[in-house]
mmCIF file of the C-alpha atoms, coordinates in Angstrom:
data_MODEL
# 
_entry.id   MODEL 
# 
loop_
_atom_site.group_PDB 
_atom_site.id 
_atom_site.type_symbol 
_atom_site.label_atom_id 
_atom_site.label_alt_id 
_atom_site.label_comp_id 
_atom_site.label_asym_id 
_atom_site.label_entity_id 
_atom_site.label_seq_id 
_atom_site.pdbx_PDB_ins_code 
_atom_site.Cartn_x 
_atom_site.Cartn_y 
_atom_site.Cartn_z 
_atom_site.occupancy 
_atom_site.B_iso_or_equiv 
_atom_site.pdbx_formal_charge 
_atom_site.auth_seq_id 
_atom_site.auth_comp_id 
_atom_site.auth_asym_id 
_atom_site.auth_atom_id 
_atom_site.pdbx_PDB_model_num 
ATOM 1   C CA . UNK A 1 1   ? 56.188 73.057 -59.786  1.00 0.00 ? 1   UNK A CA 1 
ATOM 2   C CA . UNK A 1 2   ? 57.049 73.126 -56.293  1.00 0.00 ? 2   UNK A CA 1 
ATOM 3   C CA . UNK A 1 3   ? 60.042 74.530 -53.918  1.00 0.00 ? 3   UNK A CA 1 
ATOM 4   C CA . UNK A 1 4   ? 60.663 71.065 -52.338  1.00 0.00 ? 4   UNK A CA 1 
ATOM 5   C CA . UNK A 1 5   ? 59.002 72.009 -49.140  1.00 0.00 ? 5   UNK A CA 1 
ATOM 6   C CA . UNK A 1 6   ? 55.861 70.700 -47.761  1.00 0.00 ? 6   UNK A CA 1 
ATOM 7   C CA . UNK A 1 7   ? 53.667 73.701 -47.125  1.00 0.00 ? 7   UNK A CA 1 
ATOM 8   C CA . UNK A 1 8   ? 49.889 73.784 -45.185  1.00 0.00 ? 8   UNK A CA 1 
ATOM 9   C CA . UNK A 1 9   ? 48.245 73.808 -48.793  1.00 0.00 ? 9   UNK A CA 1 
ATOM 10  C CA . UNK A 1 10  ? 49.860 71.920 -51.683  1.00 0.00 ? 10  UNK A CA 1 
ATOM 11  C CA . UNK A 1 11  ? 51.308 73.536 -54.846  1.00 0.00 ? 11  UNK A CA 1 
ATOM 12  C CA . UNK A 1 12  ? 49.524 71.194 -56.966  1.00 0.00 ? 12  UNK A CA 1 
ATOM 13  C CA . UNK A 1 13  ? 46.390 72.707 -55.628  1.00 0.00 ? 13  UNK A CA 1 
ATOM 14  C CA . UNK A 1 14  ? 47.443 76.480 -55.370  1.00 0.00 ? 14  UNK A CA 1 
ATOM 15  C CA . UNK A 1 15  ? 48.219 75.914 -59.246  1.00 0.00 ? 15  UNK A CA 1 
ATOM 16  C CA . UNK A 1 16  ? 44.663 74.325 -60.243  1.00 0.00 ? 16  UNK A CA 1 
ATOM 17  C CA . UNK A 1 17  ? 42.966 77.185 -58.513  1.00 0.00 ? 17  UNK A CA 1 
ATOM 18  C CA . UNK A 1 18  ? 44.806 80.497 -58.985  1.00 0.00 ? 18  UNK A CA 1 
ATOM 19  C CA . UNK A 1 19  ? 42.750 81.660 -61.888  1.00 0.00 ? 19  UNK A CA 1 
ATOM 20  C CA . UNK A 1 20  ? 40.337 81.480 -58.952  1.00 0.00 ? 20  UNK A CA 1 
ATOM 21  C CA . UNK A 1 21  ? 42.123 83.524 -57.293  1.00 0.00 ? 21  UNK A CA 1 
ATOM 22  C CA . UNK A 1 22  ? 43.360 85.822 -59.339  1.00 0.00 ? 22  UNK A CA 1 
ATOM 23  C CA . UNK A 1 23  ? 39.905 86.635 -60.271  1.00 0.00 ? 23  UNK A CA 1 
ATOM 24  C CA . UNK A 1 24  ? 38.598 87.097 -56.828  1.00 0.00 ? 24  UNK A CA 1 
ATOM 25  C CA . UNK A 1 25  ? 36.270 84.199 -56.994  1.00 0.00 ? 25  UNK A CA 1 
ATOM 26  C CA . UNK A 1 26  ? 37.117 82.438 -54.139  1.00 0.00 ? 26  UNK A CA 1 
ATOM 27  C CA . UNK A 1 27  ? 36.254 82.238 -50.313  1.00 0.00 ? 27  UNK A CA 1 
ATOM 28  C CA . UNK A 1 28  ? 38.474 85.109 -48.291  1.00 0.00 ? 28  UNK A CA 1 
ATOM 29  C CA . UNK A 1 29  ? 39.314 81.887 -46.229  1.00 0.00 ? 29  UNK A CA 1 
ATOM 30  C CA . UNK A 1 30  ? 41.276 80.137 -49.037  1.00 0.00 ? 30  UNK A CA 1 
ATOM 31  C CA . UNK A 1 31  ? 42.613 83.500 -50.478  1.00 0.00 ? 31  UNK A CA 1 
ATOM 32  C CA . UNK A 1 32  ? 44.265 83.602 -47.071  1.00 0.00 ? 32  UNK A CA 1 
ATOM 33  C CA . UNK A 1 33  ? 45.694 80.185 -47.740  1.00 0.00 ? 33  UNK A CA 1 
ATOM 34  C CA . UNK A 1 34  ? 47.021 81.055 -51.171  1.00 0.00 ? 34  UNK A CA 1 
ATOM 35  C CA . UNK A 1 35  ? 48.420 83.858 -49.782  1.00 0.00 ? 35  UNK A CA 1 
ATOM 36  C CA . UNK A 1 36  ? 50.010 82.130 -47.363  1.00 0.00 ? 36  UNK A CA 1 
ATOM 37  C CA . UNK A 1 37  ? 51.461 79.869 -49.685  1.00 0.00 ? 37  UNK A CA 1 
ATOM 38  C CA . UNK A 1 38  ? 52.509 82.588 -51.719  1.00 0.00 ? 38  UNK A CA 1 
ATOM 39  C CA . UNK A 1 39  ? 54.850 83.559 -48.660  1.00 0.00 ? 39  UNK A CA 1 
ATOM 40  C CA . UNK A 1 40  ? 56.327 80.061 -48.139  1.00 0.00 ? 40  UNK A CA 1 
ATOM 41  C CA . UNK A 1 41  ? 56.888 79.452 -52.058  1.00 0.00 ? 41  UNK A CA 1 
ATOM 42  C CA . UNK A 1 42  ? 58.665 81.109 -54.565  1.00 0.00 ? 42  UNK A CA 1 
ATOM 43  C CA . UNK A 1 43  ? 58.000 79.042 -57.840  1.00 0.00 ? 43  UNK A CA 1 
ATOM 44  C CA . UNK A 1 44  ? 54.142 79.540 -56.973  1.00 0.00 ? 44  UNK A CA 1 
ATOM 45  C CA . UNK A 1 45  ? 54.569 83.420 -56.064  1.00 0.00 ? 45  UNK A CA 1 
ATOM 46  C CA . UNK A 1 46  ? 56.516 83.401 -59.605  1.00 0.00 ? 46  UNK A CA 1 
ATOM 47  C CA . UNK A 1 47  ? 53.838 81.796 -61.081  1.00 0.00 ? 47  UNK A CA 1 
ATOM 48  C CA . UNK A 1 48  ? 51.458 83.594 -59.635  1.00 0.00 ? 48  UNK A CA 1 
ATOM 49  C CA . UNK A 1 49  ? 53.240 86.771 -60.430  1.00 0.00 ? 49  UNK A CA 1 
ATOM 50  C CA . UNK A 1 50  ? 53.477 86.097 -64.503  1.00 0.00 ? 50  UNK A CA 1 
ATOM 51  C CA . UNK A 1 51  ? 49.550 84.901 -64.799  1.00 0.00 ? 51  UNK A CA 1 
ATOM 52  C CA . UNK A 1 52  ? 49.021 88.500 -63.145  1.00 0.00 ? 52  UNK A CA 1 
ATOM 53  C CA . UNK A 1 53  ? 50.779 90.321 -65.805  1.00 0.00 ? 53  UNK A CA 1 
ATOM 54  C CA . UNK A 1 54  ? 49.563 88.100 -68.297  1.00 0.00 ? 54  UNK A CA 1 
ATOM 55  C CA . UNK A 1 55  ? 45.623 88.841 -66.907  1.00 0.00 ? 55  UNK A CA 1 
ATOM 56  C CA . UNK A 1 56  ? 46.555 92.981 -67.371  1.00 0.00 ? 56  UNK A CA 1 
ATOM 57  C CA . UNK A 1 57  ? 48.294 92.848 -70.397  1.00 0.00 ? 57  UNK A CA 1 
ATOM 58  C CA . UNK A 1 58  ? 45.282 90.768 -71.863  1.00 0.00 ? 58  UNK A CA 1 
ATOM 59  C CA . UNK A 1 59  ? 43.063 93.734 -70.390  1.00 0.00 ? 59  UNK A CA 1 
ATOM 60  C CA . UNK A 1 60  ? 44.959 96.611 -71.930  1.00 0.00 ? 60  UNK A CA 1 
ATOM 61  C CA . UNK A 1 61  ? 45.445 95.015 -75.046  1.00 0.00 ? 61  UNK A CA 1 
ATOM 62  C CA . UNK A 1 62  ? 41.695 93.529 -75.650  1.00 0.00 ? 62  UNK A CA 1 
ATOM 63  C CA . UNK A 1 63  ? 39.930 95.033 -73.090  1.00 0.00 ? 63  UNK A CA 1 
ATOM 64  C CA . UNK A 1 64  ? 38.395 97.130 -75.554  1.00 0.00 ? 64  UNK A CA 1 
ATOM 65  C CA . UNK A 1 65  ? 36.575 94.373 -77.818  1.00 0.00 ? 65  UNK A CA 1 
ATOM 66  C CA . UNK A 1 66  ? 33.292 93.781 -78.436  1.00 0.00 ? 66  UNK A CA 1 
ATOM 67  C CA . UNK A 1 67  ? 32.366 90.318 -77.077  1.00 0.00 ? 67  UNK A CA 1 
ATOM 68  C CA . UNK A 1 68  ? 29.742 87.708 -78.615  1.00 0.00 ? 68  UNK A CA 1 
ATOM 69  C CA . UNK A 1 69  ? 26.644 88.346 -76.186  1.00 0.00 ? 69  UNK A CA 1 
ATOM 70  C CA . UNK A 1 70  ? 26.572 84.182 -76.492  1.00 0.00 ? 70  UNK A CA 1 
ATOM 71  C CA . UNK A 1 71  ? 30.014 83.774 -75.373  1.00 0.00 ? 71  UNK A CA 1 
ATOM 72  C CA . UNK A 1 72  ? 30.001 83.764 -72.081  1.00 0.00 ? 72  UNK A CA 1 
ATOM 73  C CA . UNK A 1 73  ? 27.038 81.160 -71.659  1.00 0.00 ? 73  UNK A CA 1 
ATOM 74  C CA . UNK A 1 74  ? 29.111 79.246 -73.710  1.00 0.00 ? 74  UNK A CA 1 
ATOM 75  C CA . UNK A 1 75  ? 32.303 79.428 -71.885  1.00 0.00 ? 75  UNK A CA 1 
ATOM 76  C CA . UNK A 1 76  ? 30.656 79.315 -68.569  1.00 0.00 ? 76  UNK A CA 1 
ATOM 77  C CA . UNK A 1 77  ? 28.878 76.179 -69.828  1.00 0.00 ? 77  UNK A CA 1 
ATOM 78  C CA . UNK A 1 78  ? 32.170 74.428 -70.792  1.00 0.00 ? 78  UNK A CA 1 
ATOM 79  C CA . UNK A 1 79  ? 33.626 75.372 -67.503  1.00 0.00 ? 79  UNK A CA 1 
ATOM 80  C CA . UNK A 1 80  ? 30.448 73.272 -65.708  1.00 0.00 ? 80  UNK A CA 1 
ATOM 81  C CA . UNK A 1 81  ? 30.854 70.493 -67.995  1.00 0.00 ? 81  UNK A CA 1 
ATOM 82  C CA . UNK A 1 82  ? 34.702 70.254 -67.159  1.00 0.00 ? 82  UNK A CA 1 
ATOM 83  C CA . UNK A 1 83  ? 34.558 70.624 -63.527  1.00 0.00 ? 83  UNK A CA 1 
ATOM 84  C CA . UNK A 1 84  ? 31.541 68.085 -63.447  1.00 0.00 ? 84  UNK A CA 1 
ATOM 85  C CA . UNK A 1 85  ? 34.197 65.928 -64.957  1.00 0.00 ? 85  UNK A CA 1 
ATOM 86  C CA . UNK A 1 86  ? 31.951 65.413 -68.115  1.00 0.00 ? 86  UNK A CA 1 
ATOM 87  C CA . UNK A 1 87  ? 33.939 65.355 -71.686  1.00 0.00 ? 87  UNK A CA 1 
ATOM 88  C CA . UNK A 1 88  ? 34.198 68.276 -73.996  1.00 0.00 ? 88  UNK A CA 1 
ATOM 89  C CA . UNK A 1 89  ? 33.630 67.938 -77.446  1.00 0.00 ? 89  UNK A CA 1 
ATOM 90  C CA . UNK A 1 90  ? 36.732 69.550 -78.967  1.00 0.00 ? 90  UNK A CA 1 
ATOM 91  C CA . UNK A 1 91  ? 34.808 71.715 -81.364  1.00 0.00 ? 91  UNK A CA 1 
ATOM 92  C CA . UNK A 1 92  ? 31.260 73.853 -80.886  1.00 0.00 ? 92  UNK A CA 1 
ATOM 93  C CA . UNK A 1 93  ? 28.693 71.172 -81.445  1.00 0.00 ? 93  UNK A CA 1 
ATOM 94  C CA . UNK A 1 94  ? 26.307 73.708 -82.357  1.00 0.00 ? 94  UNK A CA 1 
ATOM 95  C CA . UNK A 1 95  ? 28.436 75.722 -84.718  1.00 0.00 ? 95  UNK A CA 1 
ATOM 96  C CA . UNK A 1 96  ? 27.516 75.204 -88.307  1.00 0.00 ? 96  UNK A CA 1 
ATOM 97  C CA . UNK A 1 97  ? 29.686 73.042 -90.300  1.00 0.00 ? 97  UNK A CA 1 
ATOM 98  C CA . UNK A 1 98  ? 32.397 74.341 -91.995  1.00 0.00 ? 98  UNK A CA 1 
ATOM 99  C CA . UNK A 1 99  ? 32.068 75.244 -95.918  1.00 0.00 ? 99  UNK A CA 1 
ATOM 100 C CA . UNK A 1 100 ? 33.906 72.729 -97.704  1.00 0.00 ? 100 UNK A CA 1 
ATOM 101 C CA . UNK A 1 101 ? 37.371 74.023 -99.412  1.00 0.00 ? 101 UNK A CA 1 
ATOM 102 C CA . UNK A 1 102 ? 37.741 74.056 -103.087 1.00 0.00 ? 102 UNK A CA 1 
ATOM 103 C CA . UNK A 1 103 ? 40.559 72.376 -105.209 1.00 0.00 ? 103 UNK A CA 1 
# 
């Protein structure tokens, strides 16, 4: 996605990172960046714009559900393994198997 323009920060990037963003969890320096962006570039602002609705809709609609306490170590451990550029395994390696289906 891109307008066709070259801009100071490419859209490529402003796309990997805008969960970053959108979350708050980046430096003020490059949130000035996206925002910048943002100005220049209309797909990325309408990006940008739907992953924000989609991030309060999720909130208003499951914001209210109890969470796995070992969820988030194991989401924040798949994050590390992915941005180490390590594989995933596609399923929970330490899930237990799954019952076998009758006939």
């Amino acid at each position: 996605m891109s307008c066709g323009e070259p801009h100071e920060t490419d859209c490529s990037e402003i796309l990997d990172h805008l969960y970053e963003f959108l979350d708050k969890e980046m430096p003020d320096s490059d949130c000035v960046k996206f925002e910048h962006h943002f100005e220049e570039c209309s797909p990325c602002l309408e990006k940008y714009g739907l992953e924000q609705a989609v991030k309060k809709l999720v909130k208003r609609c499951c914001g209210q559900d109890d969470v796995p306490g070992d969820l988030r170590s194991k989401v924040m451990g798949r994050i590390d393994l992915i941005r180490s550029g390590q594989s995933v395994p596609e399923h929970d390696v330490t899930a237990a198997p799954p019952a076998p289906q009758e006939s």
